[in-house]
N, C-alpha and C positions, 0 to 999 in steps of 0.2 A: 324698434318697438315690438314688445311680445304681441301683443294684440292683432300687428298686422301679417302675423303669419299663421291666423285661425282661420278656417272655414266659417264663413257667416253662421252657418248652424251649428258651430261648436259649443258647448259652455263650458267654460270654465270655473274653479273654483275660484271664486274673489272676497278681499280683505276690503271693505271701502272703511276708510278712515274718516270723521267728523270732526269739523272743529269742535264740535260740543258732543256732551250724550246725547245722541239719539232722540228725539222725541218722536210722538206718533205721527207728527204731521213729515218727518224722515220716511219714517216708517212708508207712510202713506205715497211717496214720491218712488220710494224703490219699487212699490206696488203699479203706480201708476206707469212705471219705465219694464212693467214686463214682470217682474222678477217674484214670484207666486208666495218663498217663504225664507228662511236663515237663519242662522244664530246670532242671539243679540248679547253681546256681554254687558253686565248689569254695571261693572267697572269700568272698562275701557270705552271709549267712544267711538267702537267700532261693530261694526256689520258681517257676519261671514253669510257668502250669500253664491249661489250658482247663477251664472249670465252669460247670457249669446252675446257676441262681440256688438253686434249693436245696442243691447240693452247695457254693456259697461260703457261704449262711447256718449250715450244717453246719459247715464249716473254722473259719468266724467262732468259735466256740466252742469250742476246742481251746485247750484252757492254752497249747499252748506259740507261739503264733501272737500276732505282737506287731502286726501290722495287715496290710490285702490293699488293694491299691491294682490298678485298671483298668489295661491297656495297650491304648492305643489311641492309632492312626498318624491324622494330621489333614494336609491337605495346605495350605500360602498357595500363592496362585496372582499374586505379585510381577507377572507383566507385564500382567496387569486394572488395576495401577493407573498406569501409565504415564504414562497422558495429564496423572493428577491430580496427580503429584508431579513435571512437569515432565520426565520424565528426558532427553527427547531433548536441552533445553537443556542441564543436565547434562555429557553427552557429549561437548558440542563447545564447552563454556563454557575459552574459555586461562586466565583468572585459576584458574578449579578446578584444571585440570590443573596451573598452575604451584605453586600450593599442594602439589596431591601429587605434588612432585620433577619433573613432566616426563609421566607418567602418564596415559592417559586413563582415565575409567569404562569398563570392558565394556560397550557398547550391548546385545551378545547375554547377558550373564550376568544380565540381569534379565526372561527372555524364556523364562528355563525356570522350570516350578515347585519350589518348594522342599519338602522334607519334613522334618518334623520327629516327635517323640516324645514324649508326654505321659503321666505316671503321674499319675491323680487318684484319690484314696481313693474305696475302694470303702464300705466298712464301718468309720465311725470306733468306735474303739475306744480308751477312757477308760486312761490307764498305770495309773489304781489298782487295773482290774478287772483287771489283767494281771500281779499281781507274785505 
């Protein structure tokens, strides 16, 4: 479990998911378990919220709290592998290009790093203990 390899003073970024929308008296429970503010989406029934490992084990335990998953930003760094997937060839290969209508690859679009977004549970949580 991610959780048990935080320093108790850590916070992390957290996703708590609700069986329902959010209401205040939610609201009021993430308040009462520590947690001062976060983003509430007006669509999803979920919470983006910052918590010390004991205020997500706290949330963990709230009826109305249908799982908390981690957010955390990971970066690929696409032009470290360069050399090994060939891309220069790539580039300048005419049968590729004429395959894609006429097209060349971006030499430079594999030269910057990419980012992406990953939600991994934080605290699995069982649907039977949750109904």
């Amino acid at each position: 479990m991610v959780l048990n390899l935080l320093p108790d003073s850590s916070a992390v970024n957290v996703v708590v998911v609700f069986h329902h929308m959010p209401a205040d008296a939610d609201l009021d429970d993430l308040r009462a378990a520590g947690v001062a503010g976060g983003t509430r989406f007006h669509n999803l029934p979920m919470v983006m919220i910052n918590a010390t490992k004991s205020q997500v084990a706290a949330i963990s335990a709230l009826s109305s709290v249908r799982s908390l998953y981690s957010n955390k930003t990971f970066e690929f760094f696409t032009h470290d592998t360069r050399m090994l997937t060939a891309q220069a060839r790539v580039t300048t290969d005419n049968i590729l290009t004429a395959r894609n209508n006429g097209l060349r690859f971006p030499a430079e679009a594999s030269r910057r790093p990419c980012s992406t977004r990953e939600l991994m549970l934080l605290i699995p949580i069982s649907p039977s203990a949750r109904k």
